[in-house]
Gaussian input, Z-matrix of N, CA and C with variables (Angstrom, degrees):
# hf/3-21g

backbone

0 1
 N
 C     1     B1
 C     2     B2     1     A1
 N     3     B3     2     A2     1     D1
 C     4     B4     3     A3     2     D2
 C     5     B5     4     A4     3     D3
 N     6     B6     5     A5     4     D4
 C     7     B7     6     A6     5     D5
 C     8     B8     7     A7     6     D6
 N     9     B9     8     A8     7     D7
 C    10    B10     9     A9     8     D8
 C    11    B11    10    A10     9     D9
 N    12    B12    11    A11    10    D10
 C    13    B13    12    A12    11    D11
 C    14    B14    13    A13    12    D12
 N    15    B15    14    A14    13    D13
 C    16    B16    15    A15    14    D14
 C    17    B17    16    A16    15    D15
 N    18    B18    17    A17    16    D16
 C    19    B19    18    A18    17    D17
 C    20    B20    19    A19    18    D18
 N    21    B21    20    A20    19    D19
 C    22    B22    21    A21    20    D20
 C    23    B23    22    A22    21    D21
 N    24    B24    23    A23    22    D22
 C    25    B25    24    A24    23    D23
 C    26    B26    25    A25    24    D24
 N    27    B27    26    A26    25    D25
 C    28    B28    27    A27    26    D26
 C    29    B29    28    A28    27    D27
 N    30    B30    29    A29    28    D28
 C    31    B31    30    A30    29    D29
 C    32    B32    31    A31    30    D30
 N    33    B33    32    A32    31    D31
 C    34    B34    33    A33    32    D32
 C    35    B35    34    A34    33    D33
 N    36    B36    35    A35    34    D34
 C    37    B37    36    A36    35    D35
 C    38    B38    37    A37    36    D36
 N    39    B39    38    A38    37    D37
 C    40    B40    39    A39    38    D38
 C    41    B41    40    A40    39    D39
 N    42    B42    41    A41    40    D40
 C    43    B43    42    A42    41    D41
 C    44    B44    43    A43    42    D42
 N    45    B45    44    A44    43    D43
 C    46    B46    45    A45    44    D44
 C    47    B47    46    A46    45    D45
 N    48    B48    47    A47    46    D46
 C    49    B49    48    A48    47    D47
 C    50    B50    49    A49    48    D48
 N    51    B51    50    A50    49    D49
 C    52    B52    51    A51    50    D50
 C    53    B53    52    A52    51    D51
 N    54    B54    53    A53    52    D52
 C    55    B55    54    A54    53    D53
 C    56    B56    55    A55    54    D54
 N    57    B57    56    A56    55    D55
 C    58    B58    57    A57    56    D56
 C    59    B59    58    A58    57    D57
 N    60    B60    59    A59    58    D58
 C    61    B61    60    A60    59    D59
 C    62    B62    61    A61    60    D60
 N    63    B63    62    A62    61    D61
 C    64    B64    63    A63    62    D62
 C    65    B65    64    A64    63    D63
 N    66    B66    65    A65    64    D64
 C    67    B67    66    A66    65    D65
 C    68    B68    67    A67    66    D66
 N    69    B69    68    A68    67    D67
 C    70    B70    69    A69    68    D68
 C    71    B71    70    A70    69    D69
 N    72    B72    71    A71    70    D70
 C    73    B73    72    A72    71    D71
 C    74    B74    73    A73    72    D72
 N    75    B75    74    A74    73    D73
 C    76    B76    75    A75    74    D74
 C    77    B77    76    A76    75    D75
 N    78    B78    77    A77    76    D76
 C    79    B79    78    A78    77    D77
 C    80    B80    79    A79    78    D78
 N    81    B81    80    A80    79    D79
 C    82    B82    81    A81    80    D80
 C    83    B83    82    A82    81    D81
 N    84    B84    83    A83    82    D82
 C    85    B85    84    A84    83    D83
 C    86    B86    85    A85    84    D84
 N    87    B87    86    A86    85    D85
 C    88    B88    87    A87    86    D86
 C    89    B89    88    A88    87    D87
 N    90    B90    89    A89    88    D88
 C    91    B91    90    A90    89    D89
 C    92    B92    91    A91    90    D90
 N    93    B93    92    A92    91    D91
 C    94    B94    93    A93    92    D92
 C    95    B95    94    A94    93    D93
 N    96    B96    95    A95    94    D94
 C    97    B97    96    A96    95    D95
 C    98    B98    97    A97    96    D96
 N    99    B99    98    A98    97    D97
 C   100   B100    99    A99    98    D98
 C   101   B101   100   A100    99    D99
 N   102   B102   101   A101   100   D100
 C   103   B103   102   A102   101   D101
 C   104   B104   103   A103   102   D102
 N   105   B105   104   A104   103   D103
 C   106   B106   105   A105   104   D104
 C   107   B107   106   A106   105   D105
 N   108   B108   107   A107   106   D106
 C   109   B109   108   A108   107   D107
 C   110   B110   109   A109   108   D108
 N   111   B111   110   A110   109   D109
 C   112   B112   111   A111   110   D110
 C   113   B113   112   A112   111   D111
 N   114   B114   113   A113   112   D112
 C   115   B115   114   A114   113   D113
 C   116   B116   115   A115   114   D114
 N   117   B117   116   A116   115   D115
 C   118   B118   117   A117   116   D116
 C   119   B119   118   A118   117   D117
 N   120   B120   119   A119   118   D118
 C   121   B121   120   A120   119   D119
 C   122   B122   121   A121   120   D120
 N   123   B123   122   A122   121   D121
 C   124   B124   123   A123   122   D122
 C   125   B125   124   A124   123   D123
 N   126   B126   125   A125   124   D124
 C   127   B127   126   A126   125   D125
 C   128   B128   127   A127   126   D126
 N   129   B129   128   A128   127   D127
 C   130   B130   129   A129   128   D128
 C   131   B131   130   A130   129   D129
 N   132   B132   131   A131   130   D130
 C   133   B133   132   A132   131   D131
 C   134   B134   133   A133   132   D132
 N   135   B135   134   A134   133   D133
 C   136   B136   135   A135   134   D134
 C   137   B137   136   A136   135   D135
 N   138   B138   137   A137   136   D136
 C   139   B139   138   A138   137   D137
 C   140   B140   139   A139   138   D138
 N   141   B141   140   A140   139   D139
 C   142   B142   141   A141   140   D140
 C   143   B143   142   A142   141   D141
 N   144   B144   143   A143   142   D142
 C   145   B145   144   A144   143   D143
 C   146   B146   145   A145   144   D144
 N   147   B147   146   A146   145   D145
 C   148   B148   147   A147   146   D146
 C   149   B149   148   A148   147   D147
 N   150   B150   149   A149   148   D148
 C   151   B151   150   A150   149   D149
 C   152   B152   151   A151   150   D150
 N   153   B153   152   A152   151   D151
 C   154   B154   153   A153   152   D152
 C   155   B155   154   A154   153   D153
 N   156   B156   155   A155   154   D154
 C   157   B157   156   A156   155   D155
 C   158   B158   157   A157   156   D156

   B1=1.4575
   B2=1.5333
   B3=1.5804
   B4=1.8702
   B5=1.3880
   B6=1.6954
   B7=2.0957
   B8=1.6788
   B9=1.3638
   B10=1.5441
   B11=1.4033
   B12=1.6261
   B13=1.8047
   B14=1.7130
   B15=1.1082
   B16=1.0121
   B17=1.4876
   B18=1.7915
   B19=0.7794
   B20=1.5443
   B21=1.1626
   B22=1.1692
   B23=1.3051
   B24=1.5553
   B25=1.2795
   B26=1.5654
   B27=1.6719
   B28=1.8683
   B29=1.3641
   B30=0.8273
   B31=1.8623
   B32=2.1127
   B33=0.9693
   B34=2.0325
   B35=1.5546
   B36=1.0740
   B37=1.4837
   B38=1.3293
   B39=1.0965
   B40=1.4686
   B41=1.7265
   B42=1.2212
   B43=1.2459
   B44=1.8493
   B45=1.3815
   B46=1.4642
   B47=1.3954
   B48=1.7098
   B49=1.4107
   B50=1.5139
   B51=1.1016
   B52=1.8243
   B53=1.0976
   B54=1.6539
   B55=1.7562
   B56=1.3727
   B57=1.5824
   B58=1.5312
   B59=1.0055
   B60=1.4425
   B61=0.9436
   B62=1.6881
   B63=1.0346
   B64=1.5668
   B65=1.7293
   B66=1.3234
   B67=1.4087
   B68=2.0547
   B69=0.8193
   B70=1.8854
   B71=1.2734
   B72=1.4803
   B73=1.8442
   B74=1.3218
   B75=1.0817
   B76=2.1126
   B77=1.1474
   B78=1.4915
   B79=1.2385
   B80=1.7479
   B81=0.9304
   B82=2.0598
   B83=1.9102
   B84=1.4228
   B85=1.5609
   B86=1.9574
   B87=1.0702
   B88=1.6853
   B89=1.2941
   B90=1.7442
   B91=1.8729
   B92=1.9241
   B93=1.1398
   B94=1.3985
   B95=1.6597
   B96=0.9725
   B97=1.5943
   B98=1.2949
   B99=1.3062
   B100=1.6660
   B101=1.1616
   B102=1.5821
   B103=1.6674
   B104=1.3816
   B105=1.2027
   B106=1.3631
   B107=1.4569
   B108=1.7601
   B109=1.2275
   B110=1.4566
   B111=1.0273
   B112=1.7487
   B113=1.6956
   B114=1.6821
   B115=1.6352
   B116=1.4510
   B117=0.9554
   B118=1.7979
   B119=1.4880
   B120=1.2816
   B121=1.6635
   B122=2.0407
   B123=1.7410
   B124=1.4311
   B125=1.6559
   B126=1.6491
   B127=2.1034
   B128=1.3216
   B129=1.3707
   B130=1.6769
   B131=2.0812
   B132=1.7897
   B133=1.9766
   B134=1.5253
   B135=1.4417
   B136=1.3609
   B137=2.0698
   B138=1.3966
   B139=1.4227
   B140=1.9204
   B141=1.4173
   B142=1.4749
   B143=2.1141
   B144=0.9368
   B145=1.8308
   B146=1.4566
   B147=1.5028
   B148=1.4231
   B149=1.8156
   B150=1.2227
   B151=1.5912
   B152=1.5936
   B153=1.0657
   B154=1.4023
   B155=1.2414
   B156=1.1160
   B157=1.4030
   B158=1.6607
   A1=108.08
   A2=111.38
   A3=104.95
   A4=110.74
   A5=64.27
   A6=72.10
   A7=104.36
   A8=117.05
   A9=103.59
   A10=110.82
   A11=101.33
   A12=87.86
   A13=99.56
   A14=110.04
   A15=107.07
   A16=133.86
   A17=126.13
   A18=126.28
   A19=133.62
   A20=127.67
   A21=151.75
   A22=114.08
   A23=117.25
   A24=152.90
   A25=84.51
   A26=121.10
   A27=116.90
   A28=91.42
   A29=114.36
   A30=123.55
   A31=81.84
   A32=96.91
   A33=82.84
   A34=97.68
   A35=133.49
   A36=118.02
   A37=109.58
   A38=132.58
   A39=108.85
   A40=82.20
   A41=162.39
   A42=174.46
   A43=99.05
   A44=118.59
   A45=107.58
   A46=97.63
   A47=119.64
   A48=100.07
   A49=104.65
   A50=133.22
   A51=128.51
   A52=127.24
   A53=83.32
   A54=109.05
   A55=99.27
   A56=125.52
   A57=121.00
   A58=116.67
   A59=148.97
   A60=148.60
   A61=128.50
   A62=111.64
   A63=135.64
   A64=101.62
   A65=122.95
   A66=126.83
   A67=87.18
   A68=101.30
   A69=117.14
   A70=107.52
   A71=112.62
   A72=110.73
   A73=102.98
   A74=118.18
   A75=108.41
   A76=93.58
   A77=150.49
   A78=137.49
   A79=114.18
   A80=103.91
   A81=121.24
   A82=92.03
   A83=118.37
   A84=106.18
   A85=89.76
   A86=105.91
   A87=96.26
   A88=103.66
   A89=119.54
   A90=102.53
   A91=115.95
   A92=105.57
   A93=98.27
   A94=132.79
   A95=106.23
   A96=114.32
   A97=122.70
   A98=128.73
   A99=142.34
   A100=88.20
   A101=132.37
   A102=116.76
   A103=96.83
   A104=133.50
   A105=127.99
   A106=77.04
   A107=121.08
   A108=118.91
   A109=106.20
   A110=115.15
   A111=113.88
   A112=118.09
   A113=91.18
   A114=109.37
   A115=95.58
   A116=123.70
   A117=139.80
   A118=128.66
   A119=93.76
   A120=92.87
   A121=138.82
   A122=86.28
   A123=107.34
   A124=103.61
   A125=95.98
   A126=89.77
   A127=118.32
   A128=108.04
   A129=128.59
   A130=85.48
   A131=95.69
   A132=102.52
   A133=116.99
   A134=121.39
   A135=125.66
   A136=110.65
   A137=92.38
   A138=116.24
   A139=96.93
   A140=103.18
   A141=91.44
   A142=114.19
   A143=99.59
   A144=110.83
   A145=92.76
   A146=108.61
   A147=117.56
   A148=95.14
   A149=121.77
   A150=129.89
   A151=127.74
   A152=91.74
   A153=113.17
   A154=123.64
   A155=119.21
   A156=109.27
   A157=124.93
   D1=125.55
   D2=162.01
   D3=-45.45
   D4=172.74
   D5=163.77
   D6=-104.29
   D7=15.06
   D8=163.06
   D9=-108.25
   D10=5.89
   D11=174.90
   D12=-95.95
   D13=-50.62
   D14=162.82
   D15=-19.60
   D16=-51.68
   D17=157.15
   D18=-71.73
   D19=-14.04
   D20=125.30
   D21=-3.88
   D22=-80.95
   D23=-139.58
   D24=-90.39
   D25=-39.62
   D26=-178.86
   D27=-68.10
   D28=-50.94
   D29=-145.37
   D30=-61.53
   D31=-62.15
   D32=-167.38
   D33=-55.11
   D34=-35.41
   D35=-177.98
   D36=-74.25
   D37=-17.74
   D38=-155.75
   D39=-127.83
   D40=26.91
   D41=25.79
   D42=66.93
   D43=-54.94
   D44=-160.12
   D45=-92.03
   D46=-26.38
   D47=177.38
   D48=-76.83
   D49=-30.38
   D50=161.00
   D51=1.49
   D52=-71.99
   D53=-162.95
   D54=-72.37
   D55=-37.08
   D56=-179.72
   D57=-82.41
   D58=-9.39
   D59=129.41
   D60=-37.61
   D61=-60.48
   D62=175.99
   D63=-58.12
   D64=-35.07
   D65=-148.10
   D66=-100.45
   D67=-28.16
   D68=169.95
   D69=-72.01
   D70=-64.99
   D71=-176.33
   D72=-58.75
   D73=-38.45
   D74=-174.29
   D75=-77.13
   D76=-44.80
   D77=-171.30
   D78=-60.29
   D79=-44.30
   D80=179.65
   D81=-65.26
   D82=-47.42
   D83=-160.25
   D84=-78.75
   D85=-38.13
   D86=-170.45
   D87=-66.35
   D88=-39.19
   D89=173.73
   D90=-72.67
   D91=-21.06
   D92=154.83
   D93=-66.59
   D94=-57.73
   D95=153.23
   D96=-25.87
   D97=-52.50
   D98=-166.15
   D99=-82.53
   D100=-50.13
   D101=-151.94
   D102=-85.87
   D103=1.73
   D104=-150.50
   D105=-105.55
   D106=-65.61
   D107=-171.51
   D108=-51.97
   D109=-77.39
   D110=-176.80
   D111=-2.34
   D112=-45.72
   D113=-164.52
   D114=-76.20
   D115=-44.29
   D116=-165.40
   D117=-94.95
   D118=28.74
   D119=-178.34
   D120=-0.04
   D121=-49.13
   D122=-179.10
   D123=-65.81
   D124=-39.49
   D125=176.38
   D126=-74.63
   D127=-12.38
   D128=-159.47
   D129=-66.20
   D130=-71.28
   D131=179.96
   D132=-56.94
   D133=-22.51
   D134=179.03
   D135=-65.86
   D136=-51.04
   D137=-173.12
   D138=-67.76
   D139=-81.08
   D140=-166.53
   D141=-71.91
   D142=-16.19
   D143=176.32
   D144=95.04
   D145=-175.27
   D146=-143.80
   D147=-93.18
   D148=7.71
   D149=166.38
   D150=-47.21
   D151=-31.73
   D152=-174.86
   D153=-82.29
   D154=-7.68
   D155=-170.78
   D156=-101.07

């Protein structure tokens, strides 16, 4: 085996824990995000623009 099949061959294994990993950190930064806005009104119109209101 190369060493690019090889890496290949990591990359499909380690690909699904990735995405579940990755799909957790955006979930934790977006509930951080919301409570922060919630708390912050002024970041709340900065963040989404003046549409919102």
């Amino acid at each position: 085996m190369t060493l690019k099949e090889k890496i290949a061959e990591l990359s499909r294994e380690l690909r699904p824990m990735c995405y579940a990993k990755n799909r957790n950190l955006a979930s934790e930064i977006n509930s951080a995000l919301m409570k922060h806005l919630d708390e912050h009104p002024e970041d709340r119109k900065a963040w989404f623009g003046h549409h919102e209101d």
